[in-house]
KOLTOR-841004 format. One record per atom (N, C-alpha, C, CB): residue in one letter; x, y, z. Coordinates in steps of 0.02 Angstrom, whole numbers, plus 50000, padded with zeros to 5 digits. Glycine has a CB too. Layout:
<sites>
AXYZ...
</sites>
This chain:
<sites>
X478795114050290X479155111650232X479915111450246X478995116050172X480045116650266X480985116750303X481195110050339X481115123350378X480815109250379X480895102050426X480915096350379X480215100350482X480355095350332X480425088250283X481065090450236X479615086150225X481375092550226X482065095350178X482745092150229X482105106450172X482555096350287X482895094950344X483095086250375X482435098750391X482695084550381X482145075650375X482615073450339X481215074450328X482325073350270X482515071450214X483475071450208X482085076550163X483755079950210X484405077450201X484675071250253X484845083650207X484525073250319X484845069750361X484745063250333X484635070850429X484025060750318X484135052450305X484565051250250X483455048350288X484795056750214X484985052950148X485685053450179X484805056650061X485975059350199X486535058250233X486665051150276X486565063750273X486155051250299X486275043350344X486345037050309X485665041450389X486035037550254X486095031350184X486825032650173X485545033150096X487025035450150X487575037950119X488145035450160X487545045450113X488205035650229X488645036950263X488765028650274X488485042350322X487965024550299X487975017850289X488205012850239X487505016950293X488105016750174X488325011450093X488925013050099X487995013350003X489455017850132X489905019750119X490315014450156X489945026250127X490275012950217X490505010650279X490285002550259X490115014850353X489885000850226X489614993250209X490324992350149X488574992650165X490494998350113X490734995450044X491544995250073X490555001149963X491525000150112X492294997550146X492714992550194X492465001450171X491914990450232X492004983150252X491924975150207X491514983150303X491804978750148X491634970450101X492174968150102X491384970050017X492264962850081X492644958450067X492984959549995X492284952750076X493644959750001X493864960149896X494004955449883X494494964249857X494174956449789X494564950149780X495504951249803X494454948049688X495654946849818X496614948149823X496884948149752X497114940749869X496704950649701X496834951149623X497854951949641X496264960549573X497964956349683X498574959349680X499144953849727X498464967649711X498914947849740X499034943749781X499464937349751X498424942349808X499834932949811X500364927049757X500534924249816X501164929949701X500784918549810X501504915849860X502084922349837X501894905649828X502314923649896X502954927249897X503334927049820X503444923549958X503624918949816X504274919949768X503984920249706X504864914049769X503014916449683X503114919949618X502944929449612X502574915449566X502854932549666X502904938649653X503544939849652X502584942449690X504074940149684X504644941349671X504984939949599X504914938449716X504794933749598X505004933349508X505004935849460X504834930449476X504254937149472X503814939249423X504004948849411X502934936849454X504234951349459X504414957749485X505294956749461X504184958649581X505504952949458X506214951149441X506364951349341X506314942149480X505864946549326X505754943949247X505584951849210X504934937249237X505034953749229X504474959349199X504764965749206X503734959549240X505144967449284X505214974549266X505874974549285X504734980149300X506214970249290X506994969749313X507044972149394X507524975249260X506414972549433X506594973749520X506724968549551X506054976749565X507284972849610X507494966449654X507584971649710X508254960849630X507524967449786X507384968249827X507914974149838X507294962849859X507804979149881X508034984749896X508264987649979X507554988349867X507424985149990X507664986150086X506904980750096X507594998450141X507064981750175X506564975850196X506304977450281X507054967350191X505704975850293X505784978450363X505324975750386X505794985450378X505094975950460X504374967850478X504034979050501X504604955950601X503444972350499X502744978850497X502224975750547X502264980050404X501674977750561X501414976250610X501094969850596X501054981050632X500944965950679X500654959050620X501134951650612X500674962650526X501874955250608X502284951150591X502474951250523X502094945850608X502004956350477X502084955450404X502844959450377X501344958950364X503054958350357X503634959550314X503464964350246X503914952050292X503974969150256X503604973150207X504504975950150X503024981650264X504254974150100X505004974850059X504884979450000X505334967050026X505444984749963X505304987049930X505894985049874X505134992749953X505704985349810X506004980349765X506044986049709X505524972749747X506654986349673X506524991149609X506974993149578X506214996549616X506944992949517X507494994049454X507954999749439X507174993949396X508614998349456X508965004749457X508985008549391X509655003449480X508895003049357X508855008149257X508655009849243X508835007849196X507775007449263X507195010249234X506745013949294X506785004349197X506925013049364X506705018649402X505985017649421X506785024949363X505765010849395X505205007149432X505075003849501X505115002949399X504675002949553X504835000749610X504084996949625X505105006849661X504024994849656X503354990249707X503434990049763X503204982949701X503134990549818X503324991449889X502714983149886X503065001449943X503134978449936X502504971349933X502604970950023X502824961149872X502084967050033X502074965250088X501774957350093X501744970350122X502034956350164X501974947250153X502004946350214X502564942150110X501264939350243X501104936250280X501484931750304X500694934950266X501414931350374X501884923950412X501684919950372X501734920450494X501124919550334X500954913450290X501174912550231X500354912750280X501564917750214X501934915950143X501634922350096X501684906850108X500804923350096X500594926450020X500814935550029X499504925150002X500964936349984X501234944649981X500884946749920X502154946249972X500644952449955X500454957449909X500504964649888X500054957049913X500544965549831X500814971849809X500384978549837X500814971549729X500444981749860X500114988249886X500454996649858X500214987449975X501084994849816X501075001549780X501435000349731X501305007549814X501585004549684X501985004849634X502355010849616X501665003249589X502505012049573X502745016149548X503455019249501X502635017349583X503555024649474X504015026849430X504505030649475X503695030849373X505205032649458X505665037549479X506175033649525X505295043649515X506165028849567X506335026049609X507145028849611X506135018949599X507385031449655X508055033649684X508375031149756X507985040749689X508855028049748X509005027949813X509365033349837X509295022549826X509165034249905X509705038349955X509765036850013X509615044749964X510255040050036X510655038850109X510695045150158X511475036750093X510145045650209X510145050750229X510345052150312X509585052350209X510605056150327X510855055750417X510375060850443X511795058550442X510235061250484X509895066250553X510645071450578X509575059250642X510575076650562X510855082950561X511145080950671X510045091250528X511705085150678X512015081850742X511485086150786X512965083050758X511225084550856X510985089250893X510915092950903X510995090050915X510525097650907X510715109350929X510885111650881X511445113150987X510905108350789X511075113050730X510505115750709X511395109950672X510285119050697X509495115750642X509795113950583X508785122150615X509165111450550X509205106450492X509355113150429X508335100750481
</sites>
């Protein structure tokens, strides 16, 4: 009886591990997706963000973070040689700062 328990978890573990690995290879919808400038706009109109810093990412994709100094809202987007960018974070608090690397042989 130990062995069919035994059996048993392992296959279900093995189900498990398979639906898991199927659902992270599906395909989504791009719900969070645009041409570049109407996300920018639209990120411009709605929450008053504008571009902040900008930097290329692997890929070639361009990755910019955009966000409202009054209200402390931000979106980090990223965008294809092909134009469509999509939003991948958000969020509240947004601060800028300016930070240096402490000179050699101090500690931090």
């Amino acid at each position: 009886m130990h062995r069919d328990v035994v059996a048993f978890s392992l296959g279900f573990a093995g189900l498990m591990l398979a639906a898991q690995r199927a659902f992270a290879e599906a395909p989504r919808p791009a719900t969070n997706c645009a041409p570049r400038a109407v996300v920018a706009e639209r990120l411009a109109d709605r929450y008053g963000e504008v571009r902040q810093s900008i930097g290329l990412g692997g890929g070639n994709q361009v990755v910019e973070v955009f966000a409202a100094r009054d209200t402390g809202t931000w979106t980090i987007l990223v965008s294809t040689p092909a134009g469509l960018s999509c939003v991948v974070a958000a969020g509240q608090a947004w601060e800028a700062v300016t930070e240096t690397l402490p000179p050699k042989g101090n500690p931090a």
